[in-house]
C-alpha positions in Angstrom: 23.7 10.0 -2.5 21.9 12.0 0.1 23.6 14.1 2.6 22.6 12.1 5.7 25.4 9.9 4.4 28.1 12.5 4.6 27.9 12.7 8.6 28.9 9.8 11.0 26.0 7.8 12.4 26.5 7.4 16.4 25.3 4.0 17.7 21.9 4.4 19.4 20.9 3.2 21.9 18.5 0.0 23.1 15.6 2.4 23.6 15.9 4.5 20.8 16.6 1.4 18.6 13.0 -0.2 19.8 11.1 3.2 19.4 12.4 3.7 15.7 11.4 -0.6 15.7 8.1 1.1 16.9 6.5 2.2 13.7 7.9 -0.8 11.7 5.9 -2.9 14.1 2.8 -1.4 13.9 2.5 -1.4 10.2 3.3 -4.9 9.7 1.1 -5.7 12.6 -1.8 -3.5 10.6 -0.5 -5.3 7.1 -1.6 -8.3 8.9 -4.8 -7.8 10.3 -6.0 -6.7 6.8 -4.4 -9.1 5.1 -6.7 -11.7 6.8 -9.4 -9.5 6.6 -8.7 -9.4 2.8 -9.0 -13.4 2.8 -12.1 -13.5 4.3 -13.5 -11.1 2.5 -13.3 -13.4 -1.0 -15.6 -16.1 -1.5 -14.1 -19.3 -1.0 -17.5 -21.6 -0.6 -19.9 -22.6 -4.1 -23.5 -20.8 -4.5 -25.5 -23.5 -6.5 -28.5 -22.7 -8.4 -32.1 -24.7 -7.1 -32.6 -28.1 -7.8 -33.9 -29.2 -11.2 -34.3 -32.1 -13.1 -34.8 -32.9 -17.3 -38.7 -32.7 -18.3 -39.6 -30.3 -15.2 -40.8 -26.8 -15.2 -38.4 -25.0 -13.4 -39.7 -23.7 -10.1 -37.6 -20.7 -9.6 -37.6 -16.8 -10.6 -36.6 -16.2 -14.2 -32.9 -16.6 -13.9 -30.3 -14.5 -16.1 -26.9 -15.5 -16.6 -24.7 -13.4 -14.3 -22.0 -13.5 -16.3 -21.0 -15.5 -20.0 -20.2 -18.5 -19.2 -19.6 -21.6 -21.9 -22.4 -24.7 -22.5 -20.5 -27.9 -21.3 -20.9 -30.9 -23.2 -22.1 -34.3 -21.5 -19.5 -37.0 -21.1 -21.3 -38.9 -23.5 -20.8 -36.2 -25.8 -17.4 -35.5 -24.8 -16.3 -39.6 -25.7 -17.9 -39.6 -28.8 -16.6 -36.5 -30.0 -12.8 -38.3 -29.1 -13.6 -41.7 -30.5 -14.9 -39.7 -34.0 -11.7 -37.8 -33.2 -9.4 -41.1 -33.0 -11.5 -42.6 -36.1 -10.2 -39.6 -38.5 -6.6 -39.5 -36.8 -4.3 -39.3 -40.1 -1.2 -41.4 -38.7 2.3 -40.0 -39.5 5.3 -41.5 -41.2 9.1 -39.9 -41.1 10.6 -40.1 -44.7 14.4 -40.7 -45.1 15.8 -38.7 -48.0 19.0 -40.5 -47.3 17.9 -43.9 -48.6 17.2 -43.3 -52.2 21.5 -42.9 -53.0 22.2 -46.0 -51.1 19.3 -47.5 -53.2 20.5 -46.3 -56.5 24.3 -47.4 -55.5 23.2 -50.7 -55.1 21.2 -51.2 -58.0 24.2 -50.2 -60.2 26.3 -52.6 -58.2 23.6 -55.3 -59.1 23.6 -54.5 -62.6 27.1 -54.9 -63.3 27.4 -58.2 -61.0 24.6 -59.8 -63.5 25.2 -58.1 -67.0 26.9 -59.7 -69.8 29.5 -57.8 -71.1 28.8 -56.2 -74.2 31.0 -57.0 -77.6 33.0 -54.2 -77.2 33.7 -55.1 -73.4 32.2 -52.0 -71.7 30.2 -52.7 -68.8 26.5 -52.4 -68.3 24.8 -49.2 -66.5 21.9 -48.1 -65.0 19.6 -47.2 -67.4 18.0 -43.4 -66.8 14.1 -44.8 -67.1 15.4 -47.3 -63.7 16.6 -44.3 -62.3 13.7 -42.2 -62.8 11.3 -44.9 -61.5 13.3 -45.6 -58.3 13.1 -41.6 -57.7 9.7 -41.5 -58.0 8.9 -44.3 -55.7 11.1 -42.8 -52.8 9.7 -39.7 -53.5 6.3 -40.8 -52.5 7.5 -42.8 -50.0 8.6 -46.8 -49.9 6.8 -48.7 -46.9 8.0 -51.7 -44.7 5.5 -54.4 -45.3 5.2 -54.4 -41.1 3.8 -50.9 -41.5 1.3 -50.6 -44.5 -1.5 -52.2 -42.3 -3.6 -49.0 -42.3 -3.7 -49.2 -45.8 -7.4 -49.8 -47.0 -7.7 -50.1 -50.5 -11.0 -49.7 -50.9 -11.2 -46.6 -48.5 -9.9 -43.0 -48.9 -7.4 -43.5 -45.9 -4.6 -40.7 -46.1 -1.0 -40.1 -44.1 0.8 -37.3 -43.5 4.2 -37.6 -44.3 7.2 -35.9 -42.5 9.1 -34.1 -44.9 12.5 -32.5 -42.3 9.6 -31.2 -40.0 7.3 -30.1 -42.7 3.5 -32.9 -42.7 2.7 -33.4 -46.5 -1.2 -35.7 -46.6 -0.7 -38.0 -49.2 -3.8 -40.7 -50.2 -2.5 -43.8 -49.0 -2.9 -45.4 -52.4 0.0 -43.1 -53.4 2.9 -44.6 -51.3 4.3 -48.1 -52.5 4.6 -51.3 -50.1 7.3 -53.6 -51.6 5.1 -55.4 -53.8 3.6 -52.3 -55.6 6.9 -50.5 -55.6 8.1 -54.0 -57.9 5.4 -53.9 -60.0 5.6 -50.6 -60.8 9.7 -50.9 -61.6 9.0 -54.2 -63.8 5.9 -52.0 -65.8 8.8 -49.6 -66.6 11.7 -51.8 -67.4 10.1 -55.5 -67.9 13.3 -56.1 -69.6 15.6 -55.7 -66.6 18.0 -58.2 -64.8 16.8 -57.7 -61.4 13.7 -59.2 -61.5 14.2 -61.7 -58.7 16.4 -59.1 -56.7 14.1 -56.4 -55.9 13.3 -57.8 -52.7 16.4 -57.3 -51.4 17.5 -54.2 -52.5 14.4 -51.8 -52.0 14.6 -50.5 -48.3 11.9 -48.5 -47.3 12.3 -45.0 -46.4 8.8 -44.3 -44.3 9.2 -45.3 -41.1 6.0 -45.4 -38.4 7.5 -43.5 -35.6 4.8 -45.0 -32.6 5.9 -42.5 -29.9 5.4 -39.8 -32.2 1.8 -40.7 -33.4 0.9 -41.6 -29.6 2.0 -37.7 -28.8 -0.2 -36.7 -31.7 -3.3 -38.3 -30.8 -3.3 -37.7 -27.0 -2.8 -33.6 -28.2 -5.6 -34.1 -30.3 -8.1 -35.9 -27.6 -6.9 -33.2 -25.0 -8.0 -30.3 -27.8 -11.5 -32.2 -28.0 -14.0 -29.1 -27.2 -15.8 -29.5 -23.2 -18.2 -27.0 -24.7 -20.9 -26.4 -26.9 -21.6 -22.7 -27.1 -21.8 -19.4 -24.4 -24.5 -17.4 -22.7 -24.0 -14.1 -22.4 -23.8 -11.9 -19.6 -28.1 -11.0 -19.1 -29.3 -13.7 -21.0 -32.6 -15.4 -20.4 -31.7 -19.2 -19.1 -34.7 -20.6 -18.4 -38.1 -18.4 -17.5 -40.5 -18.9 -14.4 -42.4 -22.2 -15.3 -40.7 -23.1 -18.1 -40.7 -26.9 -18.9 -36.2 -27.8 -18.5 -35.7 -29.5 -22.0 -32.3 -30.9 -23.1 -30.5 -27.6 -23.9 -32.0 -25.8 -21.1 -30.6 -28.3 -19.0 -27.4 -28.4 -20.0 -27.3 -24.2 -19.6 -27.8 -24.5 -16.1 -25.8 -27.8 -15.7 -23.3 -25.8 -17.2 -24.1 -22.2 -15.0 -24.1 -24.8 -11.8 -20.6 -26.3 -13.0 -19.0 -22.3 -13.2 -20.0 -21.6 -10.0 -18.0 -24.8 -8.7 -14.8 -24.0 -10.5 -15.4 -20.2 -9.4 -16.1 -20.3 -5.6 -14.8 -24.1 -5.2 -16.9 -27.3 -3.4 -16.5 -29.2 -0.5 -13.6 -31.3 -2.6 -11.8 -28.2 -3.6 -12.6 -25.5 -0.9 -9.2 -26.0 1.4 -7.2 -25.6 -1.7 -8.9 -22.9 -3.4 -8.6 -21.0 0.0 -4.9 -21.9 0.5 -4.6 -20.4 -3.5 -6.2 -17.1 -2.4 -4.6 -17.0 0.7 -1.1 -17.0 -0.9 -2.3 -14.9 -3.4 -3.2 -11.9 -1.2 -0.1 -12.5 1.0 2.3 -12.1 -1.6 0.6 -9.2 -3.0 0.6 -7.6 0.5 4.0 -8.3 0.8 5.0 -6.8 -2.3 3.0 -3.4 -1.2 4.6 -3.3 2.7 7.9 -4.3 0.9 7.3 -1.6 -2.0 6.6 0.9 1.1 9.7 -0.3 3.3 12.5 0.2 0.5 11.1 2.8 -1.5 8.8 5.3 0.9 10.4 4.2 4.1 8.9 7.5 5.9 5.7 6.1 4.7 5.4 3.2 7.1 6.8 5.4 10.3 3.3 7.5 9.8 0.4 6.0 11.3 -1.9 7.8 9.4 -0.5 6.6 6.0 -0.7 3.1 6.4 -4.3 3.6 7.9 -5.1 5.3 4.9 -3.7 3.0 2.0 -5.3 -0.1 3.6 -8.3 1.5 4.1 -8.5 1.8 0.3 -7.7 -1.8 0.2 -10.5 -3.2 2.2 -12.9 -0.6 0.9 -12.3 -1.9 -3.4 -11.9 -5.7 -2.4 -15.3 -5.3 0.1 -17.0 -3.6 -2.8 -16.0 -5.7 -5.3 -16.9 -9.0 -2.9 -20.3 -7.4 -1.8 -21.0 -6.7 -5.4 -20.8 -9.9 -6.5 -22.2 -12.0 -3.9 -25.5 -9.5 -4.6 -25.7 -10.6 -7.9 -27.4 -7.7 -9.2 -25.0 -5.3 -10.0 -21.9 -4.7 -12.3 -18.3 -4.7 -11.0 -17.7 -2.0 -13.3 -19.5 0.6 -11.5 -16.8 0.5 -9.0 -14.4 3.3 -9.7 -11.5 2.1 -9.4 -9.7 5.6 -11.2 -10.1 7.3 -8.0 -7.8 5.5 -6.1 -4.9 6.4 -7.9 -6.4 10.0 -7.6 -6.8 9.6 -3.7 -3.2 9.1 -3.7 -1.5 11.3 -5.6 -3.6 14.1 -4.0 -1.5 13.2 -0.9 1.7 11.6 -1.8 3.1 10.7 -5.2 2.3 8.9 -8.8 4.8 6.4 -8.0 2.9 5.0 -5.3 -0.7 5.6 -7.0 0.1 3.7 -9.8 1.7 0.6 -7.8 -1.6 1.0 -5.6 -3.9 0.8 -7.9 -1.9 -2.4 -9.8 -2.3 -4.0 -6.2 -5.5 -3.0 -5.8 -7.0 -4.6 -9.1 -5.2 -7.8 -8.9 -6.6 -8.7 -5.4 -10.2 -7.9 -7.1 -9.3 -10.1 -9.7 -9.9 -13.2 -7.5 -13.4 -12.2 -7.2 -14.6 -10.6 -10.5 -15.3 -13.0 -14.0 -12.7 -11.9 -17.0 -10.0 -10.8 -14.5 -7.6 -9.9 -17.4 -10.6 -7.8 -19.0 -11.4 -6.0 -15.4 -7.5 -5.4 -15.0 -6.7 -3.7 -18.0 -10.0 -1.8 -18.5 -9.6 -0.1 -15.1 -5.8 0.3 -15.2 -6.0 2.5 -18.4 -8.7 4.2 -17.0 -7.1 4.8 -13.8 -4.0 5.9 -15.8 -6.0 8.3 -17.8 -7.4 9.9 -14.7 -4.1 10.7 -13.6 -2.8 12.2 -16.7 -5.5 14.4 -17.3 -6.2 15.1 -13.7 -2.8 14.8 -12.2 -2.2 17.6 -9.5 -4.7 20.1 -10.2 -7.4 23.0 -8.0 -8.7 23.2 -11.0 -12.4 22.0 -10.8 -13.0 22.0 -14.9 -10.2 19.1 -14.5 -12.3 16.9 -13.1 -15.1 17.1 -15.5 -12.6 16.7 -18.0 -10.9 13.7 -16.2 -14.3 11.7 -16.0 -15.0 12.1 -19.6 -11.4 10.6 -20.1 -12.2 7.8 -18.0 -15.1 7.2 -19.6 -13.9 7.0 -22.7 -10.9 4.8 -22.3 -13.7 2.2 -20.4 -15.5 2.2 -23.5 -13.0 2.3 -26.1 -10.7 -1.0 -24.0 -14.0 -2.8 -23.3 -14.8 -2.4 -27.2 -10.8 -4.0 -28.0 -11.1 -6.7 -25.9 -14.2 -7.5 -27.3 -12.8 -7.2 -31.0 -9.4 -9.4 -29.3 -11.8 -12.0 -28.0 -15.1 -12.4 -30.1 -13.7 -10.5 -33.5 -16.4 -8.9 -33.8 -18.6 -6.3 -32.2 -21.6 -8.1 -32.5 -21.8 -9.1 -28.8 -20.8 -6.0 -27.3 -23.3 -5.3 -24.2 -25.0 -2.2 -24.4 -25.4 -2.4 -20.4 -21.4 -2.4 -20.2 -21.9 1.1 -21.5 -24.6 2.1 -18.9 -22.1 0.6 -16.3 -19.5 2.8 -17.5 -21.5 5.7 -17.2 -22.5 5.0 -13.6 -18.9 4.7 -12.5 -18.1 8.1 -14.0 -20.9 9.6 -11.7 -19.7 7.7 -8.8 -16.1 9.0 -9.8 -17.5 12.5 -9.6 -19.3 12.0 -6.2 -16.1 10.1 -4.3 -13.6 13.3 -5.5 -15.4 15.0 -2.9 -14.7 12.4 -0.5 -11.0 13.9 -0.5 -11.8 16.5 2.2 -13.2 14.1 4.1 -10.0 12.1 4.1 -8.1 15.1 4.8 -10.0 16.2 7.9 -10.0 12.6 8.9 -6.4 11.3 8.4 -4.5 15.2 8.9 -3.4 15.5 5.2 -3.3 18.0 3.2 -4.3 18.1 -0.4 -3.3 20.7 -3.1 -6.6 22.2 -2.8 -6.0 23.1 0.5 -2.3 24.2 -0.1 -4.1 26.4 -3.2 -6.3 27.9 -0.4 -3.7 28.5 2.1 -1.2 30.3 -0.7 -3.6 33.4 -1.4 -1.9 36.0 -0.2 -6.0 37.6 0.8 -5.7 35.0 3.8 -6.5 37.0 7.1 -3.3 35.7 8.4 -1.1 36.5 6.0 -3.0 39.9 5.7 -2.1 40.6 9.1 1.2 39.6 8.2 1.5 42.3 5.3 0.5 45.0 7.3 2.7 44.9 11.0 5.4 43.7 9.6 5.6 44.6 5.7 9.3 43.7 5.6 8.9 40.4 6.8 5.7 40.0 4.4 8.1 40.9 1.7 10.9 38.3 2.3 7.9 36.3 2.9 7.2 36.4 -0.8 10.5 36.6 -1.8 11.2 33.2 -0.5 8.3 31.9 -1.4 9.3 32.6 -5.2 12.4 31.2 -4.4 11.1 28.2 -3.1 8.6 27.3 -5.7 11.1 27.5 -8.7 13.7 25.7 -6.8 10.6 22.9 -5.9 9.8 22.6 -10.1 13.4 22.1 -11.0 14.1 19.1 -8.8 10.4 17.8 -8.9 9.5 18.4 -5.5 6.0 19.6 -4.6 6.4 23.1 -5.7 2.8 24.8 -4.0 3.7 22.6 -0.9 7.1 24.3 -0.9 5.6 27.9 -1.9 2.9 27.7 0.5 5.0 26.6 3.7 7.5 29.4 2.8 4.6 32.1 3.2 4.2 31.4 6.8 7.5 30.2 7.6 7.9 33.6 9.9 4.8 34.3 10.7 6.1 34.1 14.7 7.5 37.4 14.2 4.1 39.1 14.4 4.8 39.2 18.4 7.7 41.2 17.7 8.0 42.7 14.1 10.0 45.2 15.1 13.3 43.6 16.5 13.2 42.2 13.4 15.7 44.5 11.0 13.7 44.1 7.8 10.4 45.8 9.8 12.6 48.6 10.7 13.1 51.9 9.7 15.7 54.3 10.2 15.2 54.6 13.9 16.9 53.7 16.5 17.4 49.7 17.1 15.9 47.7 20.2 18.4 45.4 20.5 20.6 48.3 21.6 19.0 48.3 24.9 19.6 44.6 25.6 22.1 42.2 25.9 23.0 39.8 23.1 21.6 37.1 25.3 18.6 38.8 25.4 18.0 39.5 21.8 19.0 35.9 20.9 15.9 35.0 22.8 13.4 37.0 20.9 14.9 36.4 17.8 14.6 32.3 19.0 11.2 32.5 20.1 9.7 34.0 16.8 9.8 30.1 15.6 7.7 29.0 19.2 5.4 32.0 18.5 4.7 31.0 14.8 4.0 27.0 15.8 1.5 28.6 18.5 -0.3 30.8 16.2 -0.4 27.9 13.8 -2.1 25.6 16.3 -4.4 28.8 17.0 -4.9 29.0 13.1 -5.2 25.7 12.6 -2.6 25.4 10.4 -2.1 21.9 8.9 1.2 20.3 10.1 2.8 20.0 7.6 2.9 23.7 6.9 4.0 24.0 11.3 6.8 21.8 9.6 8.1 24.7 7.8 7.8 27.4 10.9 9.9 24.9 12.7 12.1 23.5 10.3 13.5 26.6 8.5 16.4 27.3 10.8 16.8 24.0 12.1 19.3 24.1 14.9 21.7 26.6 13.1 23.8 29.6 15.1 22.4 32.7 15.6 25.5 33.8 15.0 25.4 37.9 14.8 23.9 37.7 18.7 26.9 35.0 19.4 29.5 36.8 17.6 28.7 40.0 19.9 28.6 38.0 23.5 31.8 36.4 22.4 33.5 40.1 21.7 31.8 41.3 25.1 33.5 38.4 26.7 36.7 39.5 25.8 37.0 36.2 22.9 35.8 33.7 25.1 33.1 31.5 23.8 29.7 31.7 25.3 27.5 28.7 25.5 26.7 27.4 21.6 22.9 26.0 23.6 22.2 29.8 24.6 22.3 31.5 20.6 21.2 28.1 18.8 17.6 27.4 17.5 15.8 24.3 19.4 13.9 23.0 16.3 15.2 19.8 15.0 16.7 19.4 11.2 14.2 19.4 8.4 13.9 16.2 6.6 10.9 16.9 3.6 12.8 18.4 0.7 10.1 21.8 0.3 11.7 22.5 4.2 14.8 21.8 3.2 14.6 24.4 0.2 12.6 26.7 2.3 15.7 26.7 4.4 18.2 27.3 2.2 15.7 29.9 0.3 15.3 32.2 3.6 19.1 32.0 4.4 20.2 33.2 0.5 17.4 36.0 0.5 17.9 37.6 3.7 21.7 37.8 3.2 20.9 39.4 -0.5 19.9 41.9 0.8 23.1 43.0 2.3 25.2 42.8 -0.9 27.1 46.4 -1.5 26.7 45.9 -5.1 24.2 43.3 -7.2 26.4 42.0 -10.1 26.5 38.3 -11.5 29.1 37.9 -9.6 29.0 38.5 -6.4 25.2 37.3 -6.1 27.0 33.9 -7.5 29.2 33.9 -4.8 26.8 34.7 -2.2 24.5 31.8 -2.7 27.5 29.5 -3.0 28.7 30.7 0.6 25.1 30.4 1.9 24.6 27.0 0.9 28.3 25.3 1.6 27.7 27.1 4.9 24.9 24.8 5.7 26.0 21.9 4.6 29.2 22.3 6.2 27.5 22.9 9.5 25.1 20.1 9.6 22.0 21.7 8.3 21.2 19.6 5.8 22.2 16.6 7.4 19.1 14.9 7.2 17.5 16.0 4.1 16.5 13.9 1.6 18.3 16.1 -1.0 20.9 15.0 -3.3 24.1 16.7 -4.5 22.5 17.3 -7.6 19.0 18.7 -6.3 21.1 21.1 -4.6 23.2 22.1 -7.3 20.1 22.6 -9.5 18.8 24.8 -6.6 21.3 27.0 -6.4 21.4 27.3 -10.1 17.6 28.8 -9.9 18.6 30.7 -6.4 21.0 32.3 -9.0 19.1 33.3 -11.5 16.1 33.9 -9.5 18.2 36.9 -7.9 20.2 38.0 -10.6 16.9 38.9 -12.3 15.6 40.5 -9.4 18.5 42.5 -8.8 19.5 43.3 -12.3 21.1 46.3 -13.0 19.2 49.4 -14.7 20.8 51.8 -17.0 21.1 55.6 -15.5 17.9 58.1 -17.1 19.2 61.3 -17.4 17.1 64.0 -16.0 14.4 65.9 -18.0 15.6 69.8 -18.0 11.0 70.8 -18.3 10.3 68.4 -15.3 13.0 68.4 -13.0 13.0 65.0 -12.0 14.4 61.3 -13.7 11.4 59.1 -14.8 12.3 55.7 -16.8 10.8 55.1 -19.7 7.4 53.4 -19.8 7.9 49.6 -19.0 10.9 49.5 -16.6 
């Protein structure tokens, strides 16, 4: 829960509801227009290859296959390969294990209807050799006379019989019809009574299911192969003047027939287009959706939007011009900076989902999509982990070799996944590779172009603005040293309190180092730039003092803007005391009043809230260091009990109110405020003083 929950929300108005509808607007508006743009940008219409005809020479340039494609078959080919396929079908029988008991019941039925009775008057049974012949011919299966006509027997025709789901292939000399299965019982017991009475009581137990052989066959016509062969990526088709013969001819049939089902014919075009189209709209969707419920201050910035479909229309135009051209590699894009591009200006959450969209709308174009997918994901993943948020110049080095080794090394699995074997690994995949690590190298720098252009600012910049040998903040240290001090102080404060919640940590630090800049018009009414003199606000009213104290955040924004400060750093100048009290300056009208109020307008800051979380902190941070400095003793305690006054202070009064901090970011922050001054502040032991020198020292290292 955030804190902007904790306050009542006043019904706005119709005017301020449509500006806030403003943004909104504007970005789905912008969504749109690029989402056509997107469509268009695709190939929807065929590209077929020159005319050509069997027994020619071909009349064209030496023609390459521009990607691997497979060698269809003719239709000729194609039936003759089905009818040799329905020739060799093995047809299937069920087999009932059930039927062999009932068999064996009523053969010992028979045999006691038709047996004399011996001497002794016992009654006749089935003999074991019976039995064991009767097994054996339902083992193998006993055949209705309607079904045996595939029986040839003076072929090598087989079945598959369906033992409870498992398909046993028997010859089909080895399963008995009726009349074999009789001849075989009478060859074993040519003694028996139930000569003429076979006939009715041998019930087959292989059955012909139709439905299930009909299912069979059709699965095995529709697994007939369409092709004969691929062509790699680069291979020589067919050379300038070459005469077309047959295979030749059914290589470029074949390239001609790939480009159809790629880019879609006059039969296919409206459908292949109304594919795409959905297929980019619901990936846009998902990305202003993504934006609206997850970075909802994303899409109320102009700039952001401007900048994340720019991305988008620069990969998908790349990718589109590069293969309509024909003559270079998808994989020289690279597609790792994007994610780079991002999280130098926003977050990893974002940068990932970006790049995700991002390759799937390129998939539509390139051949292989799930190959181009997950060869540039991993790579773009890898860029971020070893890159990640970094001024450090080495990283980038570092992060291009990663990339180019997880290229290699994913393009070298799927190979193994889909060939098994590395025997057809292109050697110019490689050389793409490297090309794309190069162009990775040369499109970092592109980053302070898109800063400069869109207003961000990256950590670089931030890196910059933080050294403390700025001329600004040199200025800073030297008129007003106490201010350059808390300064400092804060900015400590700020970063550690950044880390623990996972905010932006240098954005926090750096923004806390000119947060009170302003007071360079006036360092000394300013109580940590004075000494032990006597105190200008002694000769004015409290009025007048709450003015110049005020005015030190409008004098920081305007020496900002003279700086050129990025905004986001004017953010914290602004932001850092909100609209909160000055409430010493208001406290000592309100005595001189005699206890009655004065106006709350005249002794409050006119800033609005702060919303980022680094403000936020740096708030908090300023308010907690300032005040520890007025502590009459610095124990555990009481500096405890100081930040946890501080902090429920502001969030009693509103401060906080529209912070995107939760309860528990601010009770991890005050945790660090803590222990941040508690180490400052510690307490040192008492040296006694040496008798030879006549002063205290403290031993070396404290």
């Amino acid at each position: 829960m955030e804190f902007n929950y904790l306050y009542p929300k006043y019904t706005d108005s119709i005017e301020q509801a449509q500006m806030k509808k403003q943004p909104y607007l504007f970005s789905a508006l912008l969504f749109v227009a690029v989402t056509v743009t997107i469509i268009l940008m695709i190939p929807h219409s065929g590209r077929y290859l020159e005319r050509f005809t069997l027994g020619d020479p071909w009349k064209g340039e030496t023609l390459t296959a521009p990607f691997d494609f497979s060698i269809s078959k003719s239709e000729a080919e194609v039936a003759e390969d089905r009818q040799r396929t329905r020739r060799s079908y093995i047809p299937v029988y069920s087999l009932d294990e059930a039927v062999l008991p009932g068999v064996l019941t009523a053969v010992s039925q028979q045999l006691q209807r038709e047996a004399v009775a011996g001497a002794d008057g016992e009654p006749a049974v089935l003999p074991h050799e019976l039995e064991a012949a009767l097994t054996h011919i339902y083992s193998k299966g006993l055949v209705s006379g309607l079904d045996h006509s595939f029986v040839d027997s003076a072929g090598d025709s087989f079945v598959r019989i369906n033992r409870e789901g498992v398909l046993e292939t028997l010859s089909a000399q080895e399963i008995f019809t009726p009349a074999a299965a009789q001849e075989y019982l009478m060859s074993r017991n040519p003694d028996s009574l139930l000569a003429e009475s076979w006939p009715l009581l041998l019930t087959p137990n292989l059955t012909y299911n139709q439905t299930l052989n009909a299912n069979l066959q059709e699965r095995e016509q529709r697994n007939v192969a369409l092709t004969r062969g691929i062509v790699y990526q680069n291979e020589v088709i067919v050379s300038k003047g070459e005469l077309i013969d047959q295979t030749i001819y059914n290589k470029l049939n074949s390239l001609e027939t790939e480009y159809r089902s790629r880019t879609g014919d006059e039969g296919n075009y409206i459908g292949s287009t109304v594919g795409i189209s959905l297929f980019v709209l619901i990936l846009m969707g998902a990305t202003y959706l993504y934006l609206f419920f997850f970075r909802k201050n994303f899409l109320t910035q102009k700039r952001n939007v401007l900048f994340i479909l720019m991305l988008y229309l620069l990969m998908v135009g790349l990718c589109a011009a590069i293969y309509r051209m024909n003559a270079l590699n998808v994989y020289l894009i690279p597609f790792a900076i994007v994610p780079i591009y991002i999280l130098t200006f926003f977050d990893v959450r974002t940068s990932i989902f970006e790049l995700t969209v991002i390759l799937l709308l390129c998939s539509l174009v390139v051949p292989r999509p799930l190959e181009f997918i997950l060869i540039n994901f991993v790579g773009g993943v890898f860029a971020l982990f070893v890159l990640g948020r970094t001024y450090r110049r080495a990283r980038v080095f570092l992060a291009t070799a990663a990339i180019l080794v997880s290229n290699c090394v994913c393009y070298l699995a799927m190979t193994l996944i889909q060939e098994g074997g590395l025997h057809d690994v292109s050697p110019w995949m490689l050389v793409w590779f490297v090309f794309s690590g190069v162009l990775f190298l040369g499109m970092y720098q592109l980053i302070y172009v898109f800063e400069k252009m869109f207003g961000f600012v990256s950590d670089i910049t931030l890196f910059e603005l933080s050294d403390t040998n700025q001329k600004l903040l040199q200025e800073l240290a030297r008129q007003a040293p106490g201010t350059f001090q808390h300064t400092l102080q804060v900015a400590n404060l700020a970063e550690a309190a950044a880390q623990a919640i996972g905010a932006k940590a240098l954005l926090a630090r750096t923004g806390a180092l000119y947060h009170d800049i302003g007071k360079l018009k006036n360092p000394g009414f300013f109580i940590e730039n004075r000494g032990s003199g006597n105190n200008p606000h002694d000769q004015l009213t409290p009025l007048q003092s709450a003015e110049i104290i005020r005015n030190h955040v409008s004098d920081g924004v305007a020496l900002a803007k003279k700086q050129r400060l990025p905004a986001i750093i004017t953010d914290f100048i602004t932001g850092h005391h909100g609209d909160s009290l000055i409430y010493y300056f208001y406290d000592k009208q309100k005595k001189l009043n005699g206890g009655v109020e004065p106006a709350l307008a005249q002794f409050r800051y006119d800033s609005a809230k702060p919303t980022a979380k680094e403000v936020s902190i740096c708030m908090m941070a300023d308010a907690v260091e300032a005040a520890s400095r007025s502590l009459p003793e610095y124990t555990e305690e009481s500096i405890d009990a100081l930040v946890d006054r501080i902090v429920n202070t502001q969030i009693r009064e509103g401060a906080l109110q529209c912070s995107q901090l939760s309860f528990h970011d601010v009770g991890l922050i005050k945790e660090v405020f803590k222990k941040y001054l508690c180490n400052i502040y510690h307490t040192r032991i008492s040296y006694p003083d040496r008798g030879d020198a006549g002063v205290g020292t403290p031993a070396m290292g404290n």
